[in-house]
DRENGUVEX-807127 format. One line per 2 residues: their letters; for each residue y, z, x negated of N, C-alpha, C. Coordinates in steps of 0.001 Angstrom, whole numbers, plus 524288, in hexadecimal, padded with zeros to 5 digits. Layout:
<recs>
A	Y Z X Y Z X Y Z X  ... .
</recs>
This chain:
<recs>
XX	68BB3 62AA4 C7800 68BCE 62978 C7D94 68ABA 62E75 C80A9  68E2B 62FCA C8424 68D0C 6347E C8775 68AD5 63352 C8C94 .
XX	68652 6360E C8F11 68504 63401 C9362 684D5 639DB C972A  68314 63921 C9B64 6835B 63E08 C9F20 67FDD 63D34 CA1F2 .
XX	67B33 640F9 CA0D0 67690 6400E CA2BA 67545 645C8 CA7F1  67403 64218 CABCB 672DB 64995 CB01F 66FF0 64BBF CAE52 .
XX	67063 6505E CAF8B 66B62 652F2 CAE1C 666DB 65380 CB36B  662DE 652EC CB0FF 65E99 6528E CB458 65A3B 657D3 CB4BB .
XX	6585C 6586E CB87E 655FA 65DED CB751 65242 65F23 CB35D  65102 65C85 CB185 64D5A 65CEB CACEA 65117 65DB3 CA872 .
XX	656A6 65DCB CA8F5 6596D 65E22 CA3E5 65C95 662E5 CA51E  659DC 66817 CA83F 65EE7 66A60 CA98F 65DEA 66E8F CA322 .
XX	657D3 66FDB CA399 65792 6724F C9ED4 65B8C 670B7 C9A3E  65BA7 66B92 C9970 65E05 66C67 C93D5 6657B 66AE3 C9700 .
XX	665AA 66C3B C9AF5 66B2E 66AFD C9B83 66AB4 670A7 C9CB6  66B2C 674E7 C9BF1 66B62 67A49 C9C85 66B22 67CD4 C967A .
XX	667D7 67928 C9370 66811 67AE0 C8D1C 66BFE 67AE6 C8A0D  66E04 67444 C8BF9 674D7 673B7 C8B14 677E7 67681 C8C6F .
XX	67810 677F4 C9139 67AAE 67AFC C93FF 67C5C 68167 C9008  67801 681FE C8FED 67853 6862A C8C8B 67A24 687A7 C86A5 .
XX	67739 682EE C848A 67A3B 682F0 C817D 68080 680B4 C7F23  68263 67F7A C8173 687C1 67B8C C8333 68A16 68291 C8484 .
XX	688AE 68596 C89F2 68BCA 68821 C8CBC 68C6E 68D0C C87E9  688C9 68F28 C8492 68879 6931E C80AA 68A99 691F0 C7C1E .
XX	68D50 68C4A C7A79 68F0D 689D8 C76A4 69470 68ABA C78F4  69632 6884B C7C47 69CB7 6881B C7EC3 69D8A 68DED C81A1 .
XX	69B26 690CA C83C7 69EAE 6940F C8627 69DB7 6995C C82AA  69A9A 69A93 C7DB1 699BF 69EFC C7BB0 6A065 6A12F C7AB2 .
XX	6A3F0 69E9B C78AA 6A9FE 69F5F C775F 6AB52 6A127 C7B30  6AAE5 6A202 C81D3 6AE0F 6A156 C8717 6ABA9 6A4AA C8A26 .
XX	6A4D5 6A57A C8BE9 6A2E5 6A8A8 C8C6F 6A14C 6ACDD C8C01  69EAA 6B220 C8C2B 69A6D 6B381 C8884 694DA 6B2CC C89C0 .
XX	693A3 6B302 C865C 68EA0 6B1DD C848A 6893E 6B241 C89C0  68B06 6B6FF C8D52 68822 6B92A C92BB 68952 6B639 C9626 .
XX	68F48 6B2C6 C958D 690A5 6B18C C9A88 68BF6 6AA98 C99E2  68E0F 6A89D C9546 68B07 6A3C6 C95D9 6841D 6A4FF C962F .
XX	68200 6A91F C94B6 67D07 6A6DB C9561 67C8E 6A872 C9C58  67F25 6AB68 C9DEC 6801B 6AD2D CA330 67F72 6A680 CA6CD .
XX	68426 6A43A CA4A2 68683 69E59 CA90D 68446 69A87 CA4F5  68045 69971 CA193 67D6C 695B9 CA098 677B9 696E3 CA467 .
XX	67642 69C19 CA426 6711F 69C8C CA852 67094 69B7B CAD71  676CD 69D13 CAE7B 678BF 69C17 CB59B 67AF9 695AC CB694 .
XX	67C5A 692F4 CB167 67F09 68CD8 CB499 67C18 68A87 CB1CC  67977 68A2F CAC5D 678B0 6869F CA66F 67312 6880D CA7C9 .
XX	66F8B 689A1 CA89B 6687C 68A2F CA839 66621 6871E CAC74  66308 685DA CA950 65F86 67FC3 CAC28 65F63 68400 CB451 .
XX	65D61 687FD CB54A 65D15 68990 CB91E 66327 687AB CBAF2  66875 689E1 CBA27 66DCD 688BE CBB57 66F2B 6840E CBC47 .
XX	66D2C 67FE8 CB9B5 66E38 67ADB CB967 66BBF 67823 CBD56  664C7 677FD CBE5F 66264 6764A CC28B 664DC 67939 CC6A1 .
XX	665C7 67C70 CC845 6692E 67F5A CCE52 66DFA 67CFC CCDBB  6724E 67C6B CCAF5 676DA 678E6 CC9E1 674F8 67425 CCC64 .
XX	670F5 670BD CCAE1 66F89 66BB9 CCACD 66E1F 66B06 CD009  66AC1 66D6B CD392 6669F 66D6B CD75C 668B2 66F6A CDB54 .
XX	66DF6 67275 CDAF1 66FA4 676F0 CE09E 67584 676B4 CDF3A  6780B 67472 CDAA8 67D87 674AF CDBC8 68089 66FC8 CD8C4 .
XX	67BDC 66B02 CD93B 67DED 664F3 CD7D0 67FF0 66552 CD59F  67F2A 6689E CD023 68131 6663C CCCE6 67DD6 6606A CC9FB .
XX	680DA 66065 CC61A 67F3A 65A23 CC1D2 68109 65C40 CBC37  67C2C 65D11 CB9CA 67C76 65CA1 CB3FF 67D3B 657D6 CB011 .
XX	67F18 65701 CACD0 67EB1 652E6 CA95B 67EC3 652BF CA30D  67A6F 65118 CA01C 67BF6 6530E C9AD9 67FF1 64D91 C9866 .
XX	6845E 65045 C9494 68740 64C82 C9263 68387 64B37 C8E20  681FB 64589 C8DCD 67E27 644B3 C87CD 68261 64185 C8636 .
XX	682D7 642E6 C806B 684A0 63E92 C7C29 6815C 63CD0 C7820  67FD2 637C4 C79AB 67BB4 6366D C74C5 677CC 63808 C7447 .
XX	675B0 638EC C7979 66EF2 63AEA C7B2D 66FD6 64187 C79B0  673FD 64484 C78E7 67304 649E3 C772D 6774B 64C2B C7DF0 .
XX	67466 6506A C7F7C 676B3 65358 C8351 67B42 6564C C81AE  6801D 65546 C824E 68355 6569F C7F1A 68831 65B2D C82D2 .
XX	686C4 65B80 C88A1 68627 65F20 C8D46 686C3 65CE3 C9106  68877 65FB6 C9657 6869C 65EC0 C99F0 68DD4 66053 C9D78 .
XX	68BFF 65E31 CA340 68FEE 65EFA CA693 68CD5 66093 CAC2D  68E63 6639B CAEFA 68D4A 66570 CB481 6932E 661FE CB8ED .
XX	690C1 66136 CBC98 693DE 66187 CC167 690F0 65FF2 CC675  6946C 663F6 CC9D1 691DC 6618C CD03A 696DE 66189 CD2FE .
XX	694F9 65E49 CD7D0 6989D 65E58 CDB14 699D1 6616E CDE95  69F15 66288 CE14F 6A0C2 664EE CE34A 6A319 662E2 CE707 .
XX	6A58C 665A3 CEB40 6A721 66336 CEF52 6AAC5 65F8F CEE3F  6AF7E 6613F CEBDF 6B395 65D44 CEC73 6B411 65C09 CE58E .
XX	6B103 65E2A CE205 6B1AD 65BC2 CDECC 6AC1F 65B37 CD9DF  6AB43 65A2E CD639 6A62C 6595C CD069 6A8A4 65F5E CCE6A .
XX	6A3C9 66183 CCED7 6A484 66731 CCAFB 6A2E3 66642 CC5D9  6A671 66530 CC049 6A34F 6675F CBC92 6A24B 66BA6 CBA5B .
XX	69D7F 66D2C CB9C6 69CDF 672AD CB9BA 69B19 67365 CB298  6994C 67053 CB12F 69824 67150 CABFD 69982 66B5B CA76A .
XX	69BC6 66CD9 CA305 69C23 66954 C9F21 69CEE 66A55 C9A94  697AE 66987 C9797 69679 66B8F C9197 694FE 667B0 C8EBC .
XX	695FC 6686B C89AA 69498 66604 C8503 69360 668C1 C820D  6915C 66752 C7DE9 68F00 66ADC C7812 69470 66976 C75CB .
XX	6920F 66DEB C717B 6987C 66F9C C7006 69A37 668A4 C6E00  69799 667D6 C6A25 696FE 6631A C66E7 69A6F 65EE5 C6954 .
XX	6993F 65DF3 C6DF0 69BCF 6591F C7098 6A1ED 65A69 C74C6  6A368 6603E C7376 6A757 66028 C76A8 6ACC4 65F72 C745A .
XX	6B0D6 65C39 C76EA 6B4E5 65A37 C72E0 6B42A 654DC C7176  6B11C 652B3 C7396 6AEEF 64D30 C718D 6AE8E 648C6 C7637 .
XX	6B100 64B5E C79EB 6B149 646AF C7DAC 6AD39 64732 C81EE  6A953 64B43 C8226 6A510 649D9 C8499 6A524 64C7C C889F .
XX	6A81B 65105 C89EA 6ABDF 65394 C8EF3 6AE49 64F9A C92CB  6B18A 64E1A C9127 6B53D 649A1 C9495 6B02C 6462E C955B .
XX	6AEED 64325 C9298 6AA51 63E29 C94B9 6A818 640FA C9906  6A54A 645C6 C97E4 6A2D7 649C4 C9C2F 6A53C 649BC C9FBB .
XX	6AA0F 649E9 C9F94 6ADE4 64BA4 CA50E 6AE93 644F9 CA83B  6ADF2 64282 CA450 6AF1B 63C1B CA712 6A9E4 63B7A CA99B .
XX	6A5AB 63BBC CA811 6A277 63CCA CAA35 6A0BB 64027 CB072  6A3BB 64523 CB086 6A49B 64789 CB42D 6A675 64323 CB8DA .
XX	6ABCF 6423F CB77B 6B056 63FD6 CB965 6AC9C 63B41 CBDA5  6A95A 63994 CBAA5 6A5C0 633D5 CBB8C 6A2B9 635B5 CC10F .
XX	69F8E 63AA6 CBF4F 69CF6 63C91 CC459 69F88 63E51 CC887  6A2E3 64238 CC80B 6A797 6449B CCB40 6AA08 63CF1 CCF82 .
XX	6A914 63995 CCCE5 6AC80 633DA CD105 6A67B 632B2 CD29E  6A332 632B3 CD18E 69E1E 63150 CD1DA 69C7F 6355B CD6BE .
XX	69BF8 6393A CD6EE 69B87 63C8B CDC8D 6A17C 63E98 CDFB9  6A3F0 63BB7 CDED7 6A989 639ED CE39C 6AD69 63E78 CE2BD .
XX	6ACF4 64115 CDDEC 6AFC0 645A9 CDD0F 6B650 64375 CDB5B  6BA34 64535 CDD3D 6BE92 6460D CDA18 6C0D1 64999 CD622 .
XX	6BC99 64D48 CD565 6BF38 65300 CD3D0 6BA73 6551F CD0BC  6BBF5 655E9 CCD2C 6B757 658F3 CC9D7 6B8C7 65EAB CC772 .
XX	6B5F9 6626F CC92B 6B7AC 6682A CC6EE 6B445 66C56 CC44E  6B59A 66FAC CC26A 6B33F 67291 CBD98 6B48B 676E5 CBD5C .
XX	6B477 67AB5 CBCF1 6B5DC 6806B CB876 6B525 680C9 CB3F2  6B8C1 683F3 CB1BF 6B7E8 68420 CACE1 6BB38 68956 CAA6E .
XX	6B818 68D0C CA7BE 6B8B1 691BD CA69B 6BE4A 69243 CA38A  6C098 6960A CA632 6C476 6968D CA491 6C671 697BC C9D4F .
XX	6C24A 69A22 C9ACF 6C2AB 69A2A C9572 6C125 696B8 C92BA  6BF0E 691CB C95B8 6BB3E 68BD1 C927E 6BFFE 68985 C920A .
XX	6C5D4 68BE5 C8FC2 6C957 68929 C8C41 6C8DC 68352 C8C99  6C431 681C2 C893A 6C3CC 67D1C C881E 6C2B1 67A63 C8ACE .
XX	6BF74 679D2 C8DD3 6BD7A 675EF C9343 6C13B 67703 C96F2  6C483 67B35 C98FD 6C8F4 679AF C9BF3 6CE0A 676F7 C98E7 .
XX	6CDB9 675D8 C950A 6D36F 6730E C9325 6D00E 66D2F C937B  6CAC9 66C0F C92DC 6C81B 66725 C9332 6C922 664D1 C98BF .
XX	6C645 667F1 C9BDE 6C6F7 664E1 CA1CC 6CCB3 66414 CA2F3  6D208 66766 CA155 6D64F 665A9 CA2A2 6D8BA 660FB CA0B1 .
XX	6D57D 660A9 C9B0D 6D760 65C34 C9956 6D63E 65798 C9BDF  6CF66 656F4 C9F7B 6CC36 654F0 CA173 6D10A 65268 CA624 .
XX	6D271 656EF CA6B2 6D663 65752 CACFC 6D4D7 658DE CB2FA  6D323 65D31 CB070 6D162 660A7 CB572 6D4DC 66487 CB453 .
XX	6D609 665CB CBA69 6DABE 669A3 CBAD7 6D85A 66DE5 CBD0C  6D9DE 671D7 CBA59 6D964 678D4 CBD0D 6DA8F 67813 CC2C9 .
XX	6D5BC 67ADC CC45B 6D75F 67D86 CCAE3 6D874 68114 CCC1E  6D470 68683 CC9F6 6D557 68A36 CC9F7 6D0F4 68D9A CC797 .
XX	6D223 691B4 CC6BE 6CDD0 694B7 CC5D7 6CA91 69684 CC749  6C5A6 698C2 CC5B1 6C204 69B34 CC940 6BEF0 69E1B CC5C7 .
XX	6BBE7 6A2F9 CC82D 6BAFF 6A55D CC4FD 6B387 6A68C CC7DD  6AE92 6A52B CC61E 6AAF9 6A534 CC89D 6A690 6A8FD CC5FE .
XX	6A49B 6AE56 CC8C8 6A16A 6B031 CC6BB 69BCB 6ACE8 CC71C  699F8 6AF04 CC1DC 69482 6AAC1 CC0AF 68FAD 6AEF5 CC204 .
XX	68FE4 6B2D6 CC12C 68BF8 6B7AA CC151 68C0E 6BBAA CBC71  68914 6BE87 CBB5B 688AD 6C0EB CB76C 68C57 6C43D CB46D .
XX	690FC 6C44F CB912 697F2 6C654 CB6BD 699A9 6C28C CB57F  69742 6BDC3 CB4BE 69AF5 6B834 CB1D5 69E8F 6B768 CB487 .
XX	6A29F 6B424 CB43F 6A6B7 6B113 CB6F1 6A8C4 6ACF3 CB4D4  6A859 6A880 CB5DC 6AA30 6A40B CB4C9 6B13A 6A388 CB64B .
XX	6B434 6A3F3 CB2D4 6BAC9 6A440 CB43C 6BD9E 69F6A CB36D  6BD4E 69ADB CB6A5 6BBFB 69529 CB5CB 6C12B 69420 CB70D .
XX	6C47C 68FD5 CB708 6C780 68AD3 CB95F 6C434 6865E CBB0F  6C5A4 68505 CC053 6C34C 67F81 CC4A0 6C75E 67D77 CC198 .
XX	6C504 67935 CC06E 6C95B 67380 CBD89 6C682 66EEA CC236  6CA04 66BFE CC11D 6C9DF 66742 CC46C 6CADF 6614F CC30A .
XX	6C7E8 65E7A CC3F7 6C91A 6582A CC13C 6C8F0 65407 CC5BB  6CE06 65039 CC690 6CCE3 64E8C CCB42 6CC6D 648C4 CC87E .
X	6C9A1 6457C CCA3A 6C7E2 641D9 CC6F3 6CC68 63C72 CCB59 .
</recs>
């Protein structure tokens, strides 16, 4: 049974542990090594997450399957549409259905706060999660390219899902 529990501030600690470890598991292949501990300290650390939470509405949620935290999803709203900004799993459970449920899930909140439109980025070399959301059926908008600090740059595609 999968459930989707918010996260509450007393859980940001261990939703930042995941975080971490989830973000150093999937992007070591795509990244290097400077850039993720760089944008796990700046978006993924319990400090990043409470300022996310408290000053830019977002909503955390851990995906549990079977009482085990198996990851998590970010989104806030936006003017005209549900931003998702983050969606991870351990390696273990990805390929297994628990993405899409996640995204139906999304879908649920996005009609639930009067949204038609739900949107995202997604790095232009994450191969794999952009052939996912298209399958999902979110369509490319355009590109964008956003410095993070530190010399980083995030070289993303805005995708789009109109529900």
């Amino acid at each position: 049974m999968t459930d989707f529990i918010k996260v509450e501030k007393k859980d940001i600690k261990d939703l930042a542990a995941l975080a971490k470890d989830i973000w150093f598991e999937y992007w070591h292949s795509i990244l290097t090594l400077g850039q993720i501990y760089y944008m796990v300290n700046k978006f993924q650390s319990e400090m990043a997450l409470n300022e996310q939470i408290e000053r830019e509405n977002y909503t955390y949620y851990f995906i549990v399957e079977d009482g085990k935290r198996i990851g998590y999803f970010g989104i806030a709203p936006e003017q005209d549409y549900l931003f998702l900004s983050k969606l991870y799993l351990i390696k273990d459970y990805r390929g297994k259905g628990f993405g899409k449920l996640t995204f139906e899930k999304i879908k649920e909140i996005a009609k639930e706060q009067n949204f038609n439109k739900i949107q995202l980025t997604v790095y232009k070399q994450n191969f794999k999660s952009f052939q996912i959301y298209e399958k999902w059926g979110f369509k490319m908008l355009h590109p964008v390219v956003t410095r993070i600090g530190n010399g980083y740059e995030m070289d993303d595609y805005v995708m789009e899902y109109t529900l």
